[in-house]
C-alpha positions in Angstrom: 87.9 66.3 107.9 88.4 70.2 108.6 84.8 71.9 109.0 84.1 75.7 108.6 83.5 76.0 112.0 86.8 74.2 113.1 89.1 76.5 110.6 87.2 79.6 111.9 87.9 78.6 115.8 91.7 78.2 114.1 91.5 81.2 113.3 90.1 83.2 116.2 93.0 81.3 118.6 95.1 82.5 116.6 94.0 86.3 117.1 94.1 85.4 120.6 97.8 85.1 120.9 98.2 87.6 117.6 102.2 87.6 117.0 103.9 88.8 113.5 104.4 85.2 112.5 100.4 84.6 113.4 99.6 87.8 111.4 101.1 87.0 108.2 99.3 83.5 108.8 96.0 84.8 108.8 96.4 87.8 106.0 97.6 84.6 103.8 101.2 86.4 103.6 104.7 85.0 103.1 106.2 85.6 106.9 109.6 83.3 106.0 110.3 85.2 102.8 110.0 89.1 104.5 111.7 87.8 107.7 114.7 86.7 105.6 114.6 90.0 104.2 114.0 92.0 107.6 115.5 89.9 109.8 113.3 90.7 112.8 109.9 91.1 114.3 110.1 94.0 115.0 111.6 95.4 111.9 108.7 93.3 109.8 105.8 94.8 111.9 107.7 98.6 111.4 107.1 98.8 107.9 104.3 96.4 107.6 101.9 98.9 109.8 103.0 101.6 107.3 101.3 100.2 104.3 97.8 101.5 106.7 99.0 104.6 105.6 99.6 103.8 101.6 97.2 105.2 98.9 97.3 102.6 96.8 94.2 100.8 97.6 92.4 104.3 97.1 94.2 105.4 94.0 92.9 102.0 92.3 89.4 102.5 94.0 89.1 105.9 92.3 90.4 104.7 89.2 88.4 101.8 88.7 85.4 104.6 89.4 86.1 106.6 86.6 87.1 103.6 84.5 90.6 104.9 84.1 92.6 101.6 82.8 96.3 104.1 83.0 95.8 105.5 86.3 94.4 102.0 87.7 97.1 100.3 86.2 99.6 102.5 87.8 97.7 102.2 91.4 97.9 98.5 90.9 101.6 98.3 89.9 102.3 100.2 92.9 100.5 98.2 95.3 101.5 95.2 93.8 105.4 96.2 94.5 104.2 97.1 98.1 102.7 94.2 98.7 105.7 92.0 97.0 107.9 93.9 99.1 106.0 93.1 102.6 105.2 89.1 101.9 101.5 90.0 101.8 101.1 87.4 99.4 97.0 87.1 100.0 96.7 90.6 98.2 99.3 90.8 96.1 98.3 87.5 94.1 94.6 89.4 93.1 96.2 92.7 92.7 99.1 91.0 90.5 96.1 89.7 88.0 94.3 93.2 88.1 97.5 95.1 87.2 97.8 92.5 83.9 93.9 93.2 83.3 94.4 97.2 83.4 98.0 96.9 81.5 95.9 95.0 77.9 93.1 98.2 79.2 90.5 95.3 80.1 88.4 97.6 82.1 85.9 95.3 82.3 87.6 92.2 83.2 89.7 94.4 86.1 86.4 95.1 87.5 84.8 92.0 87.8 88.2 91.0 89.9 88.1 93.8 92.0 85.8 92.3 94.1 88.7 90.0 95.4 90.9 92.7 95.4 88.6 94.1 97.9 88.4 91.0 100.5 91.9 90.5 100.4 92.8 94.1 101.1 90.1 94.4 104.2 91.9 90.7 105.7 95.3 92.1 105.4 94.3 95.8 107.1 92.3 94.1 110.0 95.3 92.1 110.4 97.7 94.8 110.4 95.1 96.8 113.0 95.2 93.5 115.2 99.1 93.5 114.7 98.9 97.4 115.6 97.1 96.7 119.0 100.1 94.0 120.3 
């Protein structure tokens, strides 16, 4: 049996030795699929530490504030390709159901998801930050 506590120590070891591989284990992302794509570590953790600097996540946030179904559903879309493109899989899965939700202009089903939007984003930018400091 696999406690709480047990996965959480999994998890902290695994910051320990924090790697690209380790990263994309933790965010819940698809390392195999964007290192057949990149090809190296190096290359992966380039582009990966750029999405820190995408607008996305904020574009969405602001949209979803003024109940703006278009300009949410275009923030999504985008982040969703962003995060296809990087293997961040944890995200992309909640973001990919939000984008449908603001396509139909279900304002009100987008927002109750945007919660998980939310935790997923904050796991995969304090992984990147940890990925940042190696």
């Amino acid at each position: 049996m696999y406690s709480v506590r047990n996965l959480r120590d999994t998890q902290e070891e695994k910051w320990k030795c924090m790697n690209v591989k380790n990263c994309y284990e933790i965010m819940n992302g698809d390392y195999e699929d964007v290192k057949r794509r990149f090809l190296t570590d190096a290359r992966i953790r380039r582009f990966a530490l750029l999405f820190l600097n995408d607008c996305s996540m904020e574009e969405l946030r602001a949209a979803m504030r003024d109940k703006d179904c278009e300009k949410g559903f275009q923030a999504a879309h985008t982040l969703k390709g962003v995060c296809l493109n990087l293997g961040f899989t944890g995200l992309y899965e909640p973001v990919c159901g939000i984008t449908e939700m603001l396509r139909e202009g279900d304002y009100e089903s987008a927002s109750a998801e945007m919660p998980a939007v939310e935790t997923a984003f904050d796991a995969t930018v304090k992984g990147l930050h940890e990925l940042e400091n190696i």
